[in-house]
Every structure is written in C-alpha cells, then in structure tokens.
PDB file of N, CA, C, O and CB in Angstrom:
ATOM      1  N   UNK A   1       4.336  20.715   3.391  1.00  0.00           N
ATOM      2  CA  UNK A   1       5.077  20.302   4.555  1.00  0.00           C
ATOM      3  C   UNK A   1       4.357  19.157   5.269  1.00  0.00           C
ATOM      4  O   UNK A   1       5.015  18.244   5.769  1.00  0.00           O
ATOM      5  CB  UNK A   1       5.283  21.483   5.498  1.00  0.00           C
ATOM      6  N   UNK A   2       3.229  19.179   5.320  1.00  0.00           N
ATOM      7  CA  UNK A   2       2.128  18.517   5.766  1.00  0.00           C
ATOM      8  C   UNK A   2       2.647  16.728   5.828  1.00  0.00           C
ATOM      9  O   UNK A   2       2.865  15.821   6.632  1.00  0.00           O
ATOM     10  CB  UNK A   2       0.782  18.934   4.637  1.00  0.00           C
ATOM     11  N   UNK A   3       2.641  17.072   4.177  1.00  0.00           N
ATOM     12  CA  UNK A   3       2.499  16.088   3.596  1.00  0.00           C
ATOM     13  C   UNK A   3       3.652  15.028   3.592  1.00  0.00           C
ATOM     14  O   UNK A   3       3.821  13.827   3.808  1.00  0.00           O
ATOM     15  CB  UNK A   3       2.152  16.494   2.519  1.00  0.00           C
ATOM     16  N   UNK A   4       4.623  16.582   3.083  1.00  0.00           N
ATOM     17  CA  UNK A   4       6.173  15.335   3.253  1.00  0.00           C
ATOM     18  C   UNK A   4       6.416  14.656   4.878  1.00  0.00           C
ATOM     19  O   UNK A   4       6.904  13.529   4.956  1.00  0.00           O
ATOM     20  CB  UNK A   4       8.036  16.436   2.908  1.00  0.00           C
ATOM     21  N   UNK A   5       6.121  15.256   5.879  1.00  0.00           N
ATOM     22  CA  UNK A   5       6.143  14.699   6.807  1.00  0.00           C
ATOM     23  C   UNK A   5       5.383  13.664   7.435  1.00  0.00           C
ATOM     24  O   UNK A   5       5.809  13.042   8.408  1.00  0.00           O
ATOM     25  CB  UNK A   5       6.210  15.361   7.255  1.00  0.00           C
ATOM     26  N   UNK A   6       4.260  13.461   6.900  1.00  0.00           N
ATOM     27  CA  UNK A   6       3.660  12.100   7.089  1.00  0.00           C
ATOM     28  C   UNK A   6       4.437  10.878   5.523  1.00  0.00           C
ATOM     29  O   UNK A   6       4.162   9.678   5.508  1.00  0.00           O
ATOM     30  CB  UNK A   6       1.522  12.449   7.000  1.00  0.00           C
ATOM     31  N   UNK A   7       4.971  11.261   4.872  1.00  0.00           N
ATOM     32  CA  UNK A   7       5.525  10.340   3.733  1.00  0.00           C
ATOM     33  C   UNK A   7       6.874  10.364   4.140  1.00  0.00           C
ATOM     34  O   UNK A   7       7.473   9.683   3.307  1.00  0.00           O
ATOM     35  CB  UNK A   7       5.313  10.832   2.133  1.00  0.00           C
ATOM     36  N   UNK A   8       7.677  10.792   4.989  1.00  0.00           N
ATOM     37  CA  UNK A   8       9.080  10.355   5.963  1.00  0.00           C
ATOM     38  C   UNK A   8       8.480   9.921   7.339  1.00  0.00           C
ATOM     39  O   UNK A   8       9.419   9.361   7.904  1.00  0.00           O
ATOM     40  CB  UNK A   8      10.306  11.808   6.280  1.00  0.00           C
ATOM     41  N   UNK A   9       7.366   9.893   8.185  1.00  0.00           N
ATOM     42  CA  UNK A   9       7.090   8.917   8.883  1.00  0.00           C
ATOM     43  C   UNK A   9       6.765   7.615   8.156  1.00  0.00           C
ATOM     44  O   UNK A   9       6.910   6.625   8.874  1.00  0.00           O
ATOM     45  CB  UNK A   9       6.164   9.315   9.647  1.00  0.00           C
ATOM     46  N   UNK A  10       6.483   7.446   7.281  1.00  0.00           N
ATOM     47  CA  UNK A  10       5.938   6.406   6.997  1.00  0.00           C
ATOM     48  C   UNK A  10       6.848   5.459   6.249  1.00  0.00           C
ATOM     49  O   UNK A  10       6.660   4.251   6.099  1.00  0.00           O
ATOM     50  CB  UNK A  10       4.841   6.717   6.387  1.00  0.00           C
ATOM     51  N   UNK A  11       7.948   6.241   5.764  1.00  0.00           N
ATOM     52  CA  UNK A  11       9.001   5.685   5.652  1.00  0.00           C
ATOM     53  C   UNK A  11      10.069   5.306   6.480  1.00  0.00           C
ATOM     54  O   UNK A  11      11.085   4.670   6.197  1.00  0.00           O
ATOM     55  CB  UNK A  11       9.315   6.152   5.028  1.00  0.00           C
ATOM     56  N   UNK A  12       9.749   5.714   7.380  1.00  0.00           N
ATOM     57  CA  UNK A  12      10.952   5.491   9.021  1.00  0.00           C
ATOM     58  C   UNK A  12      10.041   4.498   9.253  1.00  0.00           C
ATOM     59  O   UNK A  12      10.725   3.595   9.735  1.00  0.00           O
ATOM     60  CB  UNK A  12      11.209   6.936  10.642  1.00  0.00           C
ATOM     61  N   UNK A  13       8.856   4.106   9.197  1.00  0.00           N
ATOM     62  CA  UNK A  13       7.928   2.916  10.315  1.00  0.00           C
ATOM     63  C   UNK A  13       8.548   1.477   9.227  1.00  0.00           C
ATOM     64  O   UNK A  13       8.971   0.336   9.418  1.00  0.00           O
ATOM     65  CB  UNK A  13       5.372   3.202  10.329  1.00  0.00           C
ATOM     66  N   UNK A  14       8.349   2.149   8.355  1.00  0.00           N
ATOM     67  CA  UNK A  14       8.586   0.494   7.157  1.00  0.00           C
ATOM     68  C   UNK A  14      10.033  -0.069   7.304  1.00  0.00           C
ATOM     69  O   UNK A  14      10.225  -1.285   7.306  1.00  0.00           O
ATOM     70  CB  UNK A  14       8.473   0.890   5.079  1.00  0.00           C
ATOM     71  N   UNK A  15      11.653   1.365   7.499  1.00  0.00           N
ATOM     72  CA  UNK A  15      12.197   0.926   7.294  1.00  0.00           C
ATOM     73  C   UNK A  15      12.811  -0.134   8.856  1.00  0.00           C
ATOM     74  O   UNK A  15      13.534  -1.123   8.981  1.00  0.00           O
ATOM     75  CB  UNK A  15      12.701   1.819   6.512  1.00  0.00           C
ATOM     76  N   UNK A  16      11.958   0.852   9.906  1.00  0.00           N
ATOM     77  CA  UNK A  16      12.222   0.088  11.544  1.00  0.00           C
ATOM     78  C   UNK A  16      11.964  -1.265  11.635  1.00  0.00           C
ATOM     79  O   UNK A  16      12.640  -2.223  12.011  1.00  0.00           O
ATOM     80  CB  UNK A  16      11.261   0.646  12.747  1.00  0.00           C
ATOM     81  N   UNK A  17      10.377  -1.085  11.036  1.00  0.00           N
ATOM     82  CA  UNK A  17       9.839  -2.800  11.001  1.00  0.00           C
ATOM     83  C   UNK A  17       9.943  -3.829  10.048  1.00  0.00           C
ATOM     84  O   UNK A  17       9.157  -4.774   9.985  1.00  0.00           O
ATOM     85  CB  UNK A  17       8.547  -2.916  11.071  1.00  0.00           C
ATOM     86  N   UNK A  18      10.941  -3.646   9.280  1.00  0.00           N
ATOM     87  CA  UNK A  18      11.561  -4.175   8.163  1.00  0.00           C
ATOM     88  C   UNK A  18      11.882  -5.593   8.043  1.00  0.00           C
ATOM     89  O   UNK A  18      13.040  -5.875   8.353  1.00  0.00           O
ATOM     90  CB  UNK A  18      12.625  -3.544   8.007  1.00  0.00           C
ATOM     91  N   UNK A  19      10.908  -6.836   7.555  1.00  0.00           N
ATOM     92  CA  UNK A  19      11.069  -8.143   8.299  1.00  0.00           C
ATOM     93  C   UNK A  19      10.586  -8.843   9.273  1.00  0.00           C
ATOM     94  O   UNK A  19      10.435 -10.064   9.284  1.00  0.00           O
ATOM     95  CB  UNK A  19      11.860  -8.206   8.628  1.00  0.00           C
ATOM     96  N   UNK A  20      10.235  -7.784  10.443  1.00  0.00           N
ATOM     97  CA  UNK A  20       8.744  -8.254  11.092  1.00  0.00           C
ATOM     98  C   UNK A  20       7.532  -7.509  10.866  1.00  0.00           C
ATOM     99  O   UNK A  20       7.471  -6.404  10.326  1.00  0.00           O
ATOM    100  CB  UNK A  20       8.773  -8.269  12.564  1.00  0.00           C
ATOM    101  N   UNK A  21       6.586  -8.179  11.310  1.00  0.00           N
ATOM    102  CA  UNK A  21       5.243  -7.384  11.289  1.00  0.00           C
ATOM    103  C   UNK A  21       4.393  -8.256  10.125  1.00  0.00           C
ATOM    104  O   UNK A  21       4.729  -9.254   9.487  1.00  0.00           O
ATOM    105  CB  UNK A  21       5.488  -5.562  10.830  1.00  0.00           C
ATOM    106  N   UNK A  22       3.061  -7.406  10.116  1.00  0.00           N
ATOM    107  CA  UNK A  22       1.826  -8.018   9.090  1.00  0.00           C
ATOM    108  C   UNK A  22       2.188  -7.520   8.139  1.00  0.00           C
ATOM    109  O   UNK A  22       2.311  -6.300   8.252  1.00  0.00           O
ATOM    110  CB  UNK A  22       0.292  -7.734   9.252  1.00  0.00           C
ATOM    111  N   UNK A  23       2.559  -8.145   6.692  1.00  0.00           N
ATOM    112  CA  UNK A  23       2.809  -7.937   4.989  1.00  0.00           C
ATOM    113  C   UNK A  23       1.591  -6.582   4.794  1.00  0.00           C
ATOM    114  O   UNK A  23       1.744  -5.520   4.190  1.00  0.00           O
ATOM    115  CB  UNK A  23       2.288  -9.788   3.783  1.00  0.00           C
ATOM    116  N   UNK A  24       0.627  -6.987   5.394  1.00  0.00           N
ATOM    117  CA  UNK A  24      -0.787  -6.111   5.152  1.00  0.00           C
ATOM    118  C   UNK A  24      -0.171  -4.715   5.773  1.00  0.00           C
ATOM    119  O   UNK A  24      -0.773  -3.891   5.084  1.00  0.00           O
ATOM    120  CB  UNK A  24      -2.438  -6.792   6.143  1.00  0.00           C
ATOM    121  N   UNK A  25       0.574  -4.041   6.563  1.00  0.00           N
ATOM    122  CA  UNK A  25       1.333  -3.252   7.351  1.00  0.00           C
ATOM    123  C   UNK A  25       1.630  -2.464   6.294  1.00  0.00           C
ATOM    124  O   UNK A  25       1.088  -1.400   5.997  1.00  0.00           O
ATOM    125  CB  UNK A  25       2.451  -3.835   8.157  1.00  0.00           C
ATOM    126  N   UNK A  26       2.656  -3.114   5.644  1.00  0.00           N
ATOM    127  CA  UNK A  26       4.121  -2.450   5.082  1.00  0.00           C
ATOM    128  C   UNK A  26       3.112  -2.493   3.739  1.00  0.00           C
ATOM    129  O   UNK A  26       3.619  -1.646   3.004  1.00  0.00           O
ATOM    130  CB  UNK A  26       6.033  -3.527   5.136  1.00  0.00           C
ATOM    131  N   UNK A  27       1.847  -3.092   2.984  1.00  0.00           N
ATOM    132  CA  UNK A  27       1.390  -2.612   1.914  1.00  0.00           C
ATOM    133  C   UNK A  27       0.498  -0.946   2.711  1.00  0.00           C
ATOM    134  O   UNK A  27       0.595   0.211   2.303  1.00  0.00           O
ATOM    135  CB  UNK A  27       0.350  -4.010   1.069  1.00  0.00           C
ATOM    136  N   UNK A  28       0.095  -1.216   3.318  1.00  0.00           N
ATOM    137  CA  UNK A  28      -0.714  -0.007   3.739  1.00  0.00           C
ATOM    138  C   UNK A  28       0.009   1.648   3.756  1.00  0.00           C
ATOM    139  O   UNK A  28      -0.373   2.685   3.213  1.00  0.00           O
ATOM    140  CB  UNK A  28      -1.169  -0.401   5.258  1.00  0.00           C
ATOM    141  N   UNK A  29       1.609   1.251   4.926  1.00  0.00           N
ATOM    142  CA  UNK A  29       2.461   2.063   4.740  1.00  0.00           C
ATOM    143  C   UNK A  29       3.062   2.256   3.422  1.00  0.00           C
ATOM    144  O   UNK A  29       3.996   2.983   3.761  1.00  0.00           O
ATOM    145  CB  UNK A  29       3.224   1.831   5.535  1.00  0.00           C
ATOM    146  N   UNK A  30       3.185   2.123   2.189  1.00  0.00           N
ATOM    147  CA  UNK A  30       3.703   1.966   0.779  1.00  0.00           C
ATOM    148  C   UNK A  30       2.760   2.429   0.213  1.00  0.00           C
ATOM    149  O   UNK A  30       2.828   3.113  -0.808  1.00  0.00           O
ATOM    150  CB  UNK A  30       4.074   0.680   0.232  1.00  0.00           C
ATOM    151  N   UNK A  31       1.380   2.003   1.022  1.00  0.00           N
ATOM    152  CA  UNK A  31       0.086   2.815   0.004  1.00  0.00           C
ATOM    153  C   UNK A  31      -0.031   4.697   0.640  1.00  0.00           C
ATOM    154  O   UNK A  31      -0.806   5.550   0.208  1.00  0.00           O
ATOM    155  CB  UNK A  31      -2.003   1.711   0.446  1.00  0.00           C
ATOM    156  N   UNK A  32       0.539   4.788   1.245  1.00  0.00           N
ATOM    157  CA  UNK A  32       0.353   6.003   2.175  1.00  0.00           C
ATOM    158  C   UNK A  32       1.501   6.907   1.579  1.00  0.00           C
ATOM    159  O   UNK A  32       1.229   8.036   1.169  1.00  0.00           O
ATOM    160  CB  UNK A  32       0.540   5.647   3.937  1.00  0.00           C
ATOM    161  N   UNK A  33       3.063   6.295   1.522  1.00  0.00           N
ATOM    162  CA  UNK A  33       3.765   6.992   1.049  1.00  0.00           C
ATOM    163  C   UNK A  33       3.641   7.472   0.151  1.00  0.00           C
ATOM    164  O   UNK A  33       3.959   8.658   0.073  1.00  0.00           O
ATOM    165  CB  UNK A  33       4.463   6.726   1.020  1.00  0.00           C
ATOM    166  N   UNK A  34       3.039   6.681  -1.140  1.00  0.00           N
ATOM    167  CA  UNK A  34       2.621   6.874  -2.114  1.00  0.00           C
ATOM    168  C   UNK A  34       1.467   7.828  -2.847  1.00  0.00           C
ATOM    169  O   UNK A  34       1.452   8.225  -4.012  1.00  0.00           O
ATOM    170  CB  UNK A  34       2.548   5.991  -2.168  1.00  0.00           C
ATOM    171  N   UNK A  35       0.520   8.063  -1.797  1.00  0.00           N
ATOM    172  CA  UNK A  35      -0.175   9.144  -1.815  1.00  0.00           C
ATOM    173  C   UNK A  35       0.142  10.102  -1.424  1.00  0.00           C
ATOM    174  O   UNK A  35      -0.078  11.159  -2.015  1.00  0.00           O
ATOM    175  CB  UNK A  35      -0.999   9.085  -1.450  1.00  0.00           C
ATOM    176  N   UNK A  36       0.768  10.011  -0.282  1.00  0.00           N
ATOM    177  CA  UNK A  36       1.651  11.252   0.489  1.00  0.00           C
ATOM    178  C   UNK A  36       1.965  12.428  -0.914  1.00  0.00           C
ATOM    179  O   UNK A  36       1.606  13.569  -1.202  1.00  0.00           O
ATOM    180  CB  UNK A  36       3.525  10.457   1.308  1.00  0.00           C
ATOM    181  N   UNK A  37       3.066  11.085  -1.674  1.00  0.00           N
ATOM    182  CA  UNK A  37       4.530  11.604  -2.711  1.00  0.00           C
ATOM    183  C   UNK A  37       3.271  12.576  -4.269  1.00  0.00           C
ATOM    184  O   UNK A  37       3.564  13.596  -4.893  1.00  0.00           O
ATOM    185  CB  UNK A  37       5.925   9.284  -3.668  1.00  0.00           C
ATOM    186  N   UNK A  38       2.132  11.823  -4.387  1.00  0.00           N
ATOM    187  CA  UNK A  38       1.207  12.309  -4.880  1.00  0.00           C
ATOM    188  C   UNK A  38       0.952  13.471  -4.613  1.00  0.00           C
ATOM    189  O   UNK A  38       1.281  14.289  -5.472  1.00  0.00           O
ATOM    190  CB  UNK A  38       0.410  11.739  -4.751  1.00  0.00           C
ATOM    191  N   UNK A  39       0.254  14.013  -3.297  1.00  0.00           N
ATOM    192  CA  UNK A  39      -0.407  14.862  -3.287  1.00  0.00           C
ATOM    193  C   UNK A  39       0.534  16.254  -3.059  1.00  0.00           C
ATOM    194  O   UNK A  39      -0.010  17.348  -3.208  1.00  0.00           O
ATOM    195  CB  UNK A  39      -1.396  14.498  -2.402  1.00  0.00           C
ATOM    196  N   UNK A  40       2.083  16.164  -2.662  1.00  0.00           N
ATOM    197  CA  UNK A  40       2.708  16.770  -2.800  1.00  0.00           C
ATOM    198  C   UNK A  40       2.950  17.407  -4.062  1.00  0.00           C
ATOM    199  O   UNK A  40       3.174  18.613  -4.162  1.00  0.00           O
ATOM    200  CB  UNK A  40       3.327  16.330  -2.343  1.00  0.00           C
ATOM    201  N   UNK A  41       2.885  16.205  -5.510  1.00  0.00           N
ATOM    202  CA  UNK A  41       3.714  17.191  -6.696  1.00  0.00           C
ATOM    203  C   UNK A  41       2.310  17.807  -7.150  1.00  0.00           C
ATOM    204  O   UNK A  41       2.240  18.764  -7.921  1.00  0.00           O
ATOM    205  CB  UNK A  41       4.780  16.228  -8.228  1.00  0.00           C
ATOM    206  N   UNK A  42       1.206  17.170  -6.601  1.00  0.00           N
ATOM    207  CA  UNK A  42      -0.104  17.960  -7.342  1.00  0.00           C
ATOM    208  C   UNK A  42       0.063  19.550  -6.910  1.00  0.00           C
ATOM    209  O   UNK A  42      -0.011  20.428  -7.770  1.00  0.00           O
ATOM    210  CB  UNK A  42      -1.824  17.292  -6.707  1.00  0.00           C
ATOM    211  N   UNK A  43       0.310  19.876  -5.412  1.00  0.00           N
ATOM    212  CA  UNK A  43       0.172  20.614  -4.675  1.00  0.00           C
ATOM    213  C   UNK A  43       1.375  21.985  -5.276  1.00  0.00           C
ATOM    214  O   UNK A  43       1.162  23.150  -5.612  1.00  0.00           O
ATOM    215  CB  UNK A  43       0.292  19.824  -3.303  1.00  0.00           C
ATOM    216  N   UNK A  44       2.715  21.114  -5.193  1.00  0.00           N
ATOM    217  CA  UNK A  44       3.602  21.819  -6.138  1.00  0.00           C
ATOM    218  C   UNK A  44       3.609  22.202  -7.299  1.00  0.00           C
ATOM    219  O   UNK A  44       4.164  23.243  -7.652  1.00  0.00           O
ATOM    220  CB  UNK A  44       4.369  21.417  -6.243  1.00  0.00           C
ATOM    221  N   UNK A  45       2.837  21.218  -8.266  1.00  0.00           N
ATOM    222  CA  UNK A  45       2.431  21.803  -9.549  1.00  0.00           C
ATOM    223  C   UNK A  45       1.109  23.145  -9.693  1.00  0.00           C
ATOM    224  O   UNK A  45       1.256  24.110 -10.443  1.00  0.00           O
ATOM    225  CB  UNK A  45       1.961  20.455 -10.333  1.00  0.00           C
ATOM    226  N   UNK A  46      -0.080  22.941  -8.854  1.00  0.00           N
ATOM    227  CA  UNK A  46      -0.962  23.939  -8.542  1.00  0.00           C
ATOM    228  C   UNK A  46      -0.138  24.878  -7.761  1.00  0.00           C
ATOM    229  O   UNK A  46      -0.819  25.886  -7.952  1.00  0.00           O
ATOM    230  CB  UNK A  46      -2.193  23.446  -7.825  1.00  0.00           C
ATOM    231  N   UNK A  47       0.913  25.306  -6.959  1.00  0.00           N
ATOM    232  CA  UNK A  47       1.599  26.189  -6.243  1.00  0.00           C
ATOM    233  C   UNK A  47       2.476  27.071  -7.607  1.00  0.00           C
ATOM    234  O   UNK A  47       2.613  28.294  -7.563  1.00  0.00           O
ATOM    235  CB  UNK A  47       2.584  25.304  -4.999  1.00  0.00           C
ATOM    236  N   UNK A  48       3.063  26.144  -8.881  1.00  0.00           N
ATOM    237  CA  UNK A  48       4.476  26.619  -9.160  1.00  0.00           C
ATOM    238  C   UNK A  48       3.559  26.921 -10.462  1.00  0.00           C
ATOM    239  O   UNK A  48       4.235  27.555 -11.271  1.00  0.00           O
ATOM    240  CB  UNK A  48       6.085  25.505  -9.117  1.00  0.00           C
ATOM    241  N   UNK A  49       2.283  26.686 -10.920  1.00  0.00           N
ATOM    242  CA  UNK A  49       1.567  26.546 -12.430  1.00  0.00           C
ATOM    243  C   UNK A  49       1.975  28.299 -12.733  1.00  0.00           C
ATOM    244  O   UNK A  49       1.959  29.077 -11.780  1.00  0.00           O
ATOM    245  CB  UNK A  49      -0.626  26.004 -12.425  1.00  0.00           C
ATOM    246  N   UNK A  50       2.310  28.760 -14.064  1.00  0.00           N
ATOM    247  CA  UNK A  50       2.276  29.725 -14.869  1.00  0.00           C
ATOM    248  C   UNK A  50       0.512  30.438 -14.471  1.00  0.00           C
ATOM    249  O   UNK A  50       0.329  31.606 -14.812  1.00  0.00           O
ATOM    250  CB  UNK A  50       2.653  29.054 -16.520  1.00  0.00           C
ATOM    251  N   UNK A  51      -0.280  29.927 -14.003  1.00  0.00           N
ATOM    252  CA  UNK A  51      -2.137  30.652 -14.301  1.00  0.00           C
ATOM    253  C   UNK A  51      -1.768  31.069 -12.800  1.00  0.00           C
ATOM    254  O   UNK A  51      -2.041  32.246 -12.562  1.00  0.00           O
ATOM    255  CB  UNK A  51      -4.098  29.277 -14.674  1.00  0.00           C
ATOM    256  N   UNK A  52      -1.194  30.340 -11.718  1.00  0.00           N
ATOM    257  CA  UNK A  52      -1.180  30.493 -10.291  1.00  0.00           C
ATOM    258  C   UNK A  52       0.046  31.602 -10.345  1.00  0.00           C
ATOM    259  O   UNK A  52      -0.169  32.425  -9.455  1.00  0.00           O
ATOM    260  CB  UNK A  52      -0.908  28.959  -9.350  1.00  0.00           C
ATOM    261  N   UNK A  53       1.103  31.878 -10.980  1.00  0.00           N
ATOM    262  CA  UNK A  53       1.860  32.975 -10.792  1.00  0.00           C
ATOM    263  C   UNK A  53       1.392  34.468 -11.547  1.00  0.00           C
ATOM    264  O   UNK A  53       1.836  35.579 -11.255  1.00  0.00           O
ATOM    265  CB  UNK A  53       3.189  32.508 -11.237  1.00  0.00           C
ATOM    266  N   UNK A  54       0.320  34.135 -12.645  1.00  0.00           N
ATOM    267  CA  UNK A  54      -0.391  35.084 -13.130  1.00  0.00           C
ATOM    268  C   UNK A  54      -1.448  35.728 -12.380  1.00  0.00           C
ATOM    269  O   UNK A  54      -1.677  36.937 -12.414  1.00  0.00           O
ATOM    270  CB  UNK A  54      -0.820  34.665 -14.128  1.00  0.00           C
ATOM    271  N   UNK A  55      -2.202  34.706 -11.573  1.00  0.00           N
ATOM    272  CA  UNK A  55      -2.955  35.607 -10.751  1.00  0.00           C
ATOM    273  C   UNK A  55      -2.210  36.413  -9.458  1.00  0.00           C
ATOM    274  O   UNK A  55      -2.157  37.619  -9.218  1.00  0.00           O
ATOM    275  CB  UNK A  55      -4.078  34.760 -10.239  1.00  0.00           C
ATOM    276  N   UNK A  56      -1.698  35.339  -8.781  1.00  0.00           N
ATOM    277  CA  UNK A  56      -0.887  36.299  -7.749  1.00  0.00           C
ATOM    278  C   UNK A  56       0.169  37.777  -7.833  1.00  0.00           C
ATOM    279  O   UNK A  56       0.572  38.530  -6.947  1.00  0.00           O
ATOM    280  CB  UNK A  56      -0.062  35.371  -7.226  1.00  0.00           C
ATOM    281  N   UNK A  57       0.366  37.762  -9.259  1.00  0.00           N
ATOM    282  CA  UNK A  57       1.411  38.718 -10.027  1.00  0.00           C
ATOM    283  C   UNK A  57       0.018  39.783  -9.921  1.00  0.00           C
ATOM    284  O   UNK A  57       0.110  40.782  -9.208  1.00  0.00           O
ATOM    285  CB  UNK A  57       2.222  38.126 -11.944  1.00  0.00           C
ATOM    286  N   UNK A  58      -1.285  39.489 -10.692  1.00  0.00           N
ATOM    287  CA  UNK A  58      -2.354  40.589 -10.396  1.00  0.00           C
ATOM    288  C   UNK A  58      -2.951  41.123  -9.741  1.00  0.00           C
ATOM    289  O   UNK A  58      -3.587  42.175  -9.803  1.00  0.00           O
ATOM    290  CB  UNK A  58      -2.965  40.620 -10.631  1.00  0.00           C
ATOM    291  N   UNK A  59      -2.685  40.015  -8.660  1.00  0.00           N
ATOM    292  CA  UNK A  59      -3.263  40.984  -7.460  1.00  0.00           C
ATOM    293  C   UNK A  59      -2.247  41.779  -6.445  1.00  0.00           C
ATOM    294  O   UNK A  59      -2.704  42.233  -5.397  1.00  0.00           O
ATOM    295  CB  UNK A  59      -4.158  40.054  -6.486  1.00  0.00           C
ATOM    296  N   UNK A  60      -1.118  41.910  -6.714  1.00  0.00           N
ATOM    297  CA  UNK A  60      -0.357  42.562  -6.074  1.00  0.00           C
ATOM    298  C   UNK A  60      -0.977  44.115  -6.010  1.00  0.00           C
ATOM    299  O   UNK A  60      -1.468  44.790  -6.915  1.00  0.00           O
ATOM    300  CB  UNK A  60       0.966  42.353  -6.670  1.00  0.00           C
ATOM    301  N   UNK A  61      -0.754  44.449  -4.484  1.00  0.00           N
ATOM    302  CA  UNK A  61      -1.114  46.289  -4.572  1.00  0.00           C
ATOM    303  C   UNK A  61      -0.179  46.838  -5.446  1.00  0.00           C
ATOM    304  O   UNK A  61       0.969  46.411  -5.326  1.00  0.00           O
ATOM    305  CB  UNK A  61      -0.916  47.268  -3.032  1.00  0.00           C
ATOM    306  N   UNK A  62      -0.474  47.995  -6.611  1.00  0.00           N
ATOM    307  CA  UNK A  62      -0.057  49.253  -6.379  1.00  0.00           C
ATOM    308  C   UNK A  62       0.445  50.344  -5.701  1.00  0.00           C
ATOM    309  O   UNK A  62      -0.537  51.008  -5.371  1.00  0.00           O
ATOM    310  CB  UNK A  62      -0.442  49.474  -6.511  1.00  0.00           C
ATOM    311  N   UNK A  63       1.279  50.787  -5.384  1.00  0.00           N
ATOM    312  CA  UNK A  63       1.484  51.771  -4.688  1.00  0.00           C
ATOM    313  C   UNK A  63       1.063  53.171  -5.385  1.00  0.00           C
ATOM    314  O   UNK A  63       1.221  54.233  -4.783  1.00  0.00           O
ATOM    315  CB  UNK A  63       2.796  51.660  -4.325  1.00  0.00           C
TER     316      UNK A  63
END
C-alpha cells in the first residue's frame, strides 16, 4: 500500500506539471515511479511465492 501510494503521487505531480518545470523533475519523478512499480511486484511476488504460502500453511495452530 505503501508503495502504490507514493507511485500514484508521483504520477499525479508529473501529470499536473506536465510541460512546465525542470526536465531533471519529471526524470526524478519517472525514476521514483519506477521503483515504486518495482518494489511492489517484488513485495507481491515474496507475499504470493508457493515457500511463503508453505510456511504460513505450517504454522497455523491446531486445535
């Protein structure tokens, strides 16, 4: 959540200032989204991985 929400700010700032501003700006914001969009599918792939649903499946209590 973190994440997507700083990579939709950063896409609302690029698309507001769109035409004005420093070129150096809108690479910085593009470099940000871009890591943002990164660290999300890493995060989703370590969240959704087959080894990450195997452990959590084992540690469930017993009743």
């Amino acid at each position: 959540m973190f994440f997507g929400t700083l990579a939709i700010q950063n896409i609302l700032l690029i698309a507001e200032f769109s035409g004005t501003g420093d070129p150096k700006m809108f690479q910085k914001l593009g470099s940000n989204v871009v890591r943002s969009t990164i660290e999300i599918a890493i995060n989703a792939w370590a969240l959704l991985s087959a080894k990450t649903v195997a452990f959590f499946s084992s540690r469930q209590s017993r009743p």
